[in-house]
Backbone as JSON Lines, residues from 0, in Angstrom:
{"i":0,"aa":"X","n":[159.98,148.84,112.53],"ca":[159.61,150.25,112.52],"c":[158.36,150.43,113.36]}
{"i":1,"aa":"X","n":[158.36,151.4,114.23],"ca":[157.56,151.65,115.07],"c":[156.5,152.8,114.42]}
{"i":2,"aa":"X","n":[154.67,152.81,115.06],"ca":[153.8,153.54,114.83],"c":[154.14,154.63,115.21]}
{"i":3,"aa":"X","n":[154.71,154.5,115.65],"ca":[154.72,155.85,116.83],"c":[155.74,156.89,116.22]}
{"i":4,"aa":"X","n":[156.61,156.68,115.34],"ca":[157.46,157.59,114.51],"c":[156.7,158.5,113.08]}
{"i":5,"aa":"X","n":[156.25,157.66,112.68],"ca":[155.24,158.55,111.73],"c":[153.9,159.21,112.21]}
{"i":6,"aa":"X","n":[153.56,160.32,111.73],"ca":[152.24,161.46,112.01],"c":[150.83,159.89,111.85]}
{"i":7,"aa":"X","n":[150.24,160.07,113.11],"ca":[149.25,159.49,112.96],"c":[147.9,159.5,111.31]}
{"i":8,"aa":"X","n":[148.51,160.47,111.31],"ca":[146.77,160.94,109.92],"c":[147.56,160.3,108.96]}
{"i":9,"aa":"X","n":[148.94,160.01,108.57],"ca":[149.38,159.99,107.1],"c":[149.56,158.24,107.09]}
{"i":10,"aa":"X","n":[149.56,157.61,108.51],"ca":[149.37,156.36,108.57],"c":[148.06,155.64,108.49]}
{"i":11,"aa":"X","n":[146.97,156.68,109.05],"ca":[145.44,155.81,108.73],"c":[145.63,156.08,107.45]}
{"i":12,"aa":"X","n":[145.56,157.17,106.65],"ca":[145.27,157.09,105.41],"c":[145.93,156.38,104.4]}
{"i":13,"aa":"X","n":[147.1,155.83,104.37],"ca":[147.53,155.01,103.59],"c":[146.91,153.48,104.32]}
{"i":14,"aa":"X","n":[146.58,153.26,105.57],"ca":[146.46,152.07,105.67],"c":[145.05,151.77,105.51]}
{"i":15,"aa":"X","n":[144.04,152.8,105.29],"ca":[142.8,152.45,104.8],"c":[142.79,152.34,103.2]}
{"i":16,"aa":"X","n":[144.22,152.44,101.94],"ca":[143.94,152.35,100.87],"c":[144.73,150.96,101.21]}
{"i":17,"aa":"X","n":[145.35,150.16,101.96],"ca":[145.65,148.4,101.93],"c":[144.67,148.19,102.4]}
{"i":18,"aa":"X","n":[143.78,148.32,103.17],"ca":[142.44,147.63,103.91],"c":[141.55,147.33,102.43]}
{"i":19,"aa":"X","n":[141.54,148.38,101.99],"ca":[140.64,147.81,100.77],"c":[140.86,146.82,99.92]}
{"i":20,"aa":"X","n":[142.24,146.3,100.14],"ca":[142.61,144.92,99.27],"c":[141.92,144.16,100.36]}
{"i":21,"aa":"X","n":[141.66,144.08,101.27],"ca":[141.06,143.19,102.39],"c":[139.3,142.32,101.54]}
{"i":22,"aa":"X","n":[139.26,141.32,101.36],"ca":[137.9,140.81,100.98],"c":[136.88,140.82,102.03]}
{"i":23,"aa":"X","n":[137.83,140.78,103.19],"ca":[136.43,140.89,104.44],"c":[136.33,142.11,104.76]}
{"i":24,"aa":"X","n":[137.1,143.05,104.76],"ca":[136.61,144.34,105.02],"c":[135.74,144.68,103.56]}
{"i":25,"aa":"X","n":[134.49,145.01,104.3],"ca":[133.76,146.27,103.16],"c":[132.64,147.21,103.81]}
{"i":26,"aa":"X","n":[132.3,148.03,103.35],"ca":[131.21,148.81,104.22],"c":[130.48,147.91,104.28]}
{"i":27,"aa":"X","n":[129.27,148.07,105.47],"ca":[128.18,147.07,106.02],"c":[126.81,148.21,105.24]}
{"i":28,"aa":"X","n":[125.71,147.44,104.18],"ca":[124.86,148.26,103.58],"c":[124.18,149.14,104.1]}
{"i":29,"aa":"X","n":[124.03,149.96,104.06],"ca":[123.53,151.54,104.68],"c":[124.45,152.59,105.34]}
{"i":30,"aa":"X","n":[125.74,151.58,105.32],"ca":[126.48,152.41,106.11],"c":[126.73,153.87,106.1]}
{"i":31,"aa":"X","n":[126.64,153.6,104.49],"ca":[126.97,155.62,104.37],"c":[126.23,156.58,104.96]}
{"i":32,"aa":"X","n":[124.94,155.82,105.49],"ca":[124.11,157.22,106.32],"c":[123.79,156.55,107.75]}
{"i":33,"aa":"X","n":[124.86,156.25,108.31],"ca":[125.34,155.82,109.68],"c":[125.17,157.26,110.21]}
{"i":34,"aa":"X","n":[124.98,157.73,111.28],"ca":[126.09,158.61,111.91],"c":[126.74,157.91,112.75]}
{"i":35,"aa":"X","n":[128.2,158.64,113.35],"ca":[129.1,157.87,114.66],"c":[128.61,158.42,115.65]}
{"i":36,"aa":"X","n":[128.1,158.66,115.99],"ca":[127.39,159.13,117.21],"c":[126.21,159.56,117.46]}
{"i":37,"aa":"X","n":[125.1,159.6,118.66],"ca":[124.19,159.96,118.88],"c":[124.44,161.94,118.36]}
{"i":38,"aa":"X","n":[124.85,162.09,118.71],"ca":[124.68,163.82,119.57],"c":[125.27,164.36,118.02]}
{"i":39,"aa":"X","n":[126.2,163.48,117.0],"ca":[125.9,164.43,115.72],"c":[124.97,164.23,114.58]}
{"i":40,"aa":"X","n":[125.06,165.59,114.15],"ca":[123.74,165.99,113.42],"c":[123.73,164.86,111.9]}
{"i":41,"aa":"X","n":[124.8,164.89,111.43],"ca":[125.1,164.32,110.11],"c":[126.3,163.03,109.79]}
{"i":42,"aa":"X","n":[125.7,162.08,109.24],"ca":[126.48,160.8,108.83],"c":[128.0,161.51,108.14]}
{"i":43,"aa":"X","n":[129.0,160.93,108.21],"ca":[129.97,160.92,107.9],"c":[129.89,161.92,106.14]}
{"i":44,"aa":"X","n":[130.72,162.6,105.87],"ca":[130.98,162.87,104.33],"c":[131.7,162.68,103.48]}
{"i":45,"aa":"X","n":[132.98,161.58,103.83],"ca":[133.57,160.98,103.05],"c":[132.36,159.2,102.41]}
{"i":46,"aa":"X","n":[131.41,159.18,102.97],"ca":[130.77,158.21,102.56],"c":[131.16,156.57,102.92]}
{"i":47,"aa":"X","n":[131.4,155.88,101.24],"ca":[132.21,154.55,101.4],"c":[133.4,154.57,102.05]}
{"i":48,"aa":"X","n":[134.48,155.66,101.61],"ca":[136.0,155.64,101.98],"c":[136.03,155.56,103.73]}
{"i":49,"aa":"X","n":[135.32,156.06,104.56],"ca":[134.9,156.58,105.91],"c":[135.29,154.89,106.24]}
{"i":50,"aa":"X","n":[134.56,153.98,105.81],"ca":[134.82,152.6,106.62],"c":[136.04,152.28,106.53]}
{"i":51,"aa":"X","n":[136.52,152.71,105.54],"ca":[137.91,152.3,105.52],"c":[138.77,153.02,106.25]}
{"i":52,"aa":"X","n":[138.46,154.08,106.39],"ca":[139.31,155.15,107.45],"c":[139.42,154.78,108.78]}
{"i":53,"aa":"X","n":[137.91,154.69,109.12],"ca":[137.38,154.07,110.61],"c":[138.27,152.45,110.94]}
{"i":54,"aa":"X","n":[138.66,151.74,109.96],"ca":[138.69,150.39,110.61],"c":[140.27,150.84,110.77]}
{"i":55,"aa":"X","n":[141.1,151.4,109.71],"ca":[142.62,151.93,109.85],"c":[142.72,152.17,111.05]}
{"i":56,"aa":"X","n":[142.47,153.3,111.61],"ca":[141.79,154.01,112.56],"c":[141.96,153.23,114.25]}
{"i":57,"aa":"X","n":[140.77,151.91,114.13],"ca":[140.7,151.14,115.03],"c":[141.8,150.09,115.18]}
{"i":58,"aa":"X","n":[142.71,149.77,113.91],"ca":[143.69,149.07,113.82],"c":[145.1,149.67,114.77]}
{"i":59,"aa":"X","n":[145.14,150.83,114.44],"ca":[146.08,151.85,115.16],"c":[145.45,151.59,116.99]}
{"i":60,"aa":"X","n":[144.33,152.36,117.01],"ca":[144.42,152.09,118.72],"c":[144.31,151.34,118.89]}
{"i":61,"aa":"X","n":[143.83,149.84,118.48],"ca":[144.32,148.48,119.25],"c":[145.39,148.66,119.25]}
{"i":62,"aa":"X","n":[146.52,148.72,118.54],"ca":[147.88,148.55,118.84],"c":[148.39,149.27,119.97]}
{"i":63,"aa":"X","n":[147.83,150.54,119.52],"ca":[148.4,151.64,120.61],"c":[147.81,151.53,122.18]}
{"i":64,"aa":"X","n":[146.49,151.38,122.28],"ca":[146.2,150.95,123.79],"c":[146.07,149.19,124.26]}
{"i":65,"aa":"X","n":[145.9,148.75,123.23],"ca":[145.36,147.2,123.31],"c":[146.13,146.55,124.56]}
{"i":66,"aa":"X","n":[145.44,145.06,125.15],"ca":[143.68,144.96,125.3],"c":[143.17,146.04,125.34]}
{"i":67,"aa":"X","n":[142.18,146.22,124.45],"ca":[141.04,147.07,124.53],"c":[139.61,146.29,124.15]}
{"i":68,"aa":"X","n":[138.59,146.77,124.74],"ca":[137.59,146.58,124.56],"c":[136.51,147.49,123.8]}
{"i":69,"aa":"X","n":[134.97,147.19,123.22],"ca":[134.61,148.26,122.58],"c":[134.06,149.33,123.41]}
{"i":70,"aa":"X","n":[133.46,149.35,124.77],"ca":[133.61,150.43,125.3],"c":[134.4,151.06,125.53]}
{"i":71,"aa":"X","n":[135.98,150.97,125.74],"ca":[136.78,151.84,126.07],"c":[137.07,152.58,124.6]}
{"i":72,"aa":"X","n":[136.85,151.77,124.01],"ca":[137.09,152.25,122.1],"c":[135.82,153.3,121.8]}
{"i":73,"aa":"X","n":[134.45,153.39,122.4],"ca":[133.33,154.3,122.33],"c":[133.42,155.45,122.9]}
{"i":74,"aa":"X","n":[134.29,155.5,124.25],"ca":[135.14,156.36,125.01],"c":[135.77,157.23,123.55]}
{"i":75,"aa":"X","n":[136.77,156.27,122.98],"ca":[137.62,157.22,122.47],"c":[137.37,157.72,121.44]}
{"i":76,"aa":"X","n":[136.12,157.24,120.97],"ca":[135.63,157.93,119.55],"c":[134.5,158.97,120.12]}
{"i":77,"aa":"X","n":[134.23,159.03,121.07],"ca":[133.2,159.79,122.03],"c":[133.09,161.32,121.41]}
{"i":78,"aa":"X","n":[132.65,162.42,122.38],"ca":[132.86,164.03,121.86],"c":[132.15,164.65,122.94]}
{"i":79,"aa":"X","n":[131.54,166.14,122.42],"ca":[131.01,166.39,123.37],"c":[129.46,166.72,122.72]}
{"i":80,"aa":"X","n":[128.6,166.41,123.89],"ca":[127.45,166.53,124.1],"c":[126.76,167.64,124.27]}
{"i":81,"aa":"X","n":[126.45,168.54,123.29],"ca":[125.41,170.05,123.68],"c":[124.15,169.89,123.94]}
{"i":82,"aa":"X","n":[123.75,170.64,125.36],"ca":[122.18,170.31,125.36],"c":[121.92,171.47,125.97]}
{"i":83,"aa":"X","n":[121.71,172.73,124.53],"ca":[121.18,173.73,124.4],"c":[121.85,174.79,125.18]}
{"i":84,"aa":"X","n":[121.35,175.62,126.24],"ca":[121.95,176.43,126.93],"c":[122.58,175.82,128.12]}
{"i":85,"aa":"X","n":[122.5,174.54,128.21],"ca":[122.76,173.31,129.23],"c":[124.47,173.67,128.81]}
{"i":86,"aa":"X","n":[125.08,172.75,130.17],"ca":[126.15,172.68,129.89],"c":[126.41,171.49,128.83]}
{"i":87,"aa":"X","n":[127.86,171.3,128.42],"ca":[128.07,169.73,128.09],"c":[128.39,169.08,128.39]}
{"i":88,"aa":"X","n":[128.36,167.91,128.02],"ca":[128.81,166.76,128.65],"c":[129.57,165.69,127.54]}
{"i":89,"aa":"X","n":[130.53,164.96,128.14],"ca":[130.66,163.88,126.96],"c":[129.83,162.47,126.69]}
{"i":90,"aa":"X","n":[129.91,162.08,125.35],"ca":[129.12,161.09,125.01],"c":[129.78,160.32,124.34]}
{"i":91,"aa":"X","n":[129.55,158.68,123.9],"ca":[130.07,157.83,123.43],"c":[129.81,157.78,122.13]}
{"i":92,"aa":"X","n":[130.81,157.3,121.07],"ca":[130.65,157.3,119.95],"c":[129.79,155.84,119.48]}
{"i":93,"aa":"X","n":[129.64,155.56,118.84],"ca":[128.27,154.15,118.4],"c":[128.92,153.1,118.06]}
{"i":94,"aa":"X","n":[128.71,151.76,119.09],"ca":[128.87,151.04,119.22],"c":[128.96,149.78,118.11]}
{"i":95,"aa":"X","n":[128.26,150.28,117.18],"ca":[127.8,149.3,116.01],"c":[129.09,149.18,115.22]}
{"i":96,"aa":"X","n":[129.1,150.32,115.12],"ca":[130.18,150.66,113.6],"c":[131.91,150.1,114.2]}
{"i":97,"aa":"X","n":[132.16,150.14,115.57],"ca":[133.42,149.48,115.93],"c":[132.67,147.97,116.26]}
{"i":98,"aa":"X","n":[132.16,147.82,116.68],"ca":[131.9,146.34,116.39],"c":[132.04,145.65,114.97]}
{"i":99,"aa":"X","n":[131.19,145.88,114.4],"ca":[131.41,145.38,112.86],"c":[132.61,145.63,112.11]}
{"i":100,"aa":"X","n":[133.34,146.49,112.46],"ca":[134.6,146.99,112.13],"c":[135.79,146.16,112.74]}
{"i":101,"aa":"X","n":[135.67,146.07,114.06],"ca":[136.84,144.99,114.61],"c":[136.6,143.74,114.03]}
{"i":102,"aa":"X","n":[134.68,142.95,114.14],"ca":[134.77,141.68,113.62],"c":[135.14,141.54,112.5]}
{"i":103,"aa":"X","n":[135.4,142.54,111.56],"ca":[135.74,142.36,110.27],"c":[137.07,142.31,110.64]}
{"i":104,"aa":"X","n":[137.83,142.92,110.79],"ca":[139.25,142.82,111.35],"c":[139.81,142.2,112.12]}
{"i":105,"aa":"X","n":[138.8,141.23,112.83],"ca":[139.1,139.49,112.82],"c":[138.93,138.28,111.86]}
{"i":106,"aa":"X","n":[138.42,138.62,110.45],"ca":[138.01,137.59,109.98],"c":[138.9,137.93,109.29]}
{"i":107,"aa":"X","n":[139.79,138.93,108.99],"ca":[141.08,139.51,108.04],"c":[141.97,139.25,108.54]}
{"i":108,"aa":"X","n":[142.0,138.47,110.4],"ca":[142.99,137.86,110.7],"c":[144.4,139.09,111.07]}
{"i":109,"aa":"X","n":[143.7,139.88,111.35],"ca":[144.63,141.35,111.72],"c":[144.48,141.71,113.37]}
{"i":110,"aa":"X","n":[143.08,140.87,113.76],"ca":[143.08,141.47,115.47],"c":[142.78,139.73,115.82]}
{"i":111,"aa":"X","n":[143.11,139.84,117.14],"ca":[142.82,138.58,117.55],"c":[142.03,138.83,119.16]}
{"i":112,"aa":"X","n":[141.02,138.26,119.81],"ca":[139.68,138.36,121.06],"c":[140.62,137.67,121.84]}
{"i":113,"aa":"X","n":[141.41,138.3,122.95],"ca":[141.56,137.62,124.14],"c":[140.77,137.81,125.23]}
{"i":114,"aa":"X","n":[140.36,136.46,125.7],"ca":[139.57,136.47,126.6],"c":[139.0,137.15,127.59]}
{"i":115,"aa":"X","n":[138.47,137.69,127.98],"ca":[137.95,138.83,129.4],"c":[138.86,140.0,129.31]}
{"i":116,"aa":"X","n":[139.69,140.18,128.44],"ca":[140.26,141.07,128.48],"c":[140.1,141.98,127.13]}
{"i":117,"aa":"X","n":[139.8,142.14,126.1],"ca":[140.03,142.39,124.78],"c":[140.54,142.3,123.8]}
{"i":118,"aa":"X","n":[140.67,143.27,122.44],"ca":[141.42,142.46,121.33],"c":[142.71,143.04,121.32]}
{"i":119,"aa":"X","n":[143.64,142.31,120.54],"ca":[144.79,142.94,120.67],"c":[145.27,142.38,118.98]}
{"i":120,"aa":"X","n":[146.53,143.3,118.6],"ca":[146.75,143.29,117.25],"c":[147.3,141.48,116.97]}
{"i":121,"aa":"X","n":[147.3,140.97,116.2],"ca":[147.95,139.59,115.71],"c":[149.15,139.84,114.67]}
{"i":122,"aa":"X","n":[149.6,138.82,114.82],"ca":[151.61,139.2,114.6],"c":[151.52,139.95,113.25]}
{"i":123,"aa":"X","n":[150.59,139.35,112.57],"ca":[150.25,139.84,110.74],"c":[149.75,141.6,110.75]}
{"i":124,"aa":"X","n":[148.67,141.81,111.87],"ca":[148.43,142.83,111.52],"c":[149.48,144.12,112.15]}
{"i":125,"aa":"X","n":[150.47,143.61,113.17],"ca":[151.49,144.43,113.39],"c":[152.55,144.41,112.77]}
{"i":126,"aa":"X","n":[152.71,143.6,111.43],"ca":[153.72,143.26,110.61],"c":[153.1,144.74,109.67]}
{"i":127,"aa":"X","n":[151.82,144.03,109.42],"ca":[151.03,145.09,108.06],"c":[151.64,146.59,108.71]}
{"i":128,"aa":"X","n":[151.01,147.14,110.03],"ca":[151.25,147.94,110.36],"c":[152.39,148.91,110.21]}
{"i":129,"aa":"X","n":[153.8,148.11,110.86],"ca":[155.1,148.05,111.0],"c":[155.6,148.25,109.58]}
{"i":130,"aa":"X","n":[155.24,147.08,108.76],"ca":[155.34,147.9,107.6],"c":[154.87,148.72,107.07]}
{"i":131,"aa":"X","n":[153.98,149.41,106.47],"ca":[153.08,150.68,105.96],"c":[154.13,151.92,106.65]}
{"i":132,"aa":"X","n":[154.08,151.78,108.25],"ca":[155.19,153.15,108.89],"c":[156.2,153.29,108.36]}
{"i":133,"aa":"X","n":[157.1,152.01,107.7],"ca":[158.19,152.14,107.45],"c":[157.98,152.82,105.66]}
{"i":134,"aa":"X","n":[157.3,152.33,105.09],"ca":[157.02,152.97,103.73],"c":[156.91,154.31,103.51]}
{"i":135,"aa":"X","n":[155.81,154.66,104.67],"ca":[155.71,156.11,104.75],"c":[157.22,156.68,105.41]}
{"i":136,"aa":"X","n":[157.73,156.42,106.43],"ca":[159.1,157.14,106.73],"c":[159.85,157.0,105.32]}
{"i":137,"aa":"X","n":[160.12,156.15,104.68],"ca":[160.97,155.83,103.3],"c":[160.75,157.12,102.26]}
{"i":138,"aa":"X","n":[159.3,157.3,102.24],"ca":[159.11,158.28,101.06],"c":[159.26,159.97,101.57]}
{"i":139,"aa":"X","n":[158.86,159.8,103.11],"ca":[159.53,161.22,103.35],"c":[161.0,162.13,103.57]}
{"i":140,"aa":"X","n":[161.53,160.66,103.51],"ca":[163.24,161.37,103.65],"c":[163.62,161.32,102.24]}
């Protein structure tokens, strides 16, 4: 079963409530008053659950663009930049929080670091994946 058949939102969110069976995934301490980006005003408001959303999240676009790297991944969590009566511009989303987020999602043995090129999903975490889509298609028909 492919990602790509089920609504993206109804797949992070069930796959950030299996991430939490994960022992290596957990929020990193302070996280809850992270923000993801420079240019917004306020840390996340789902809090703890947010890491779990975020790593779902990053699990999906590795699959979907992978190799990827974390700049092209800061790219895509990026937004736009207001500076006042200035025009905008876009900006990158923070580097920290997908870092610590993928390495965790290597030590869970779900992404795997190819060389000079980036990470890409490992057979387990496109199994996890593959399955979860198919669960969710199951309960909507």
């Amino acid at each position: 079963m492919s990602i790509y058949v089920v609504e993206p939102e109804a797949l992070i969110k069930v796959m950030a409530e299996k991430l939490k069976e994960f022992p290596e995934i957990k929020p990193p301490e302070g996280s809850q008053f992270w923000k993801t980006a420079f240019f917004k005003e306020l840390a996340p408001i789902d809090g703890e659950n947010f890491w779990y959303i975020r790593t779902a999240s990053l699990l999906r676009k590795v699959k979907k663009f992978g190799p990827i790297g974390v700049n092209k991944l800061r790219k895509k969590y990026g937004g736009r930049n207001r500076n006042g009566s200035g025009l905008n511009h876009s900006a990158k989303g923070s580097g920290k929080i997908i870092r610590v987020a993928l390495q965790q999602l290597e030590k869970a043995k779900l992404l795997v670091k190819k060389e000079k090129e980036g990470r890409i999903v490992s057979p387990e975490g496109i199994s996890l994946l593959e399955r979860t889509a198919y669960s969710i298609l199951r309960k909507t028909k």
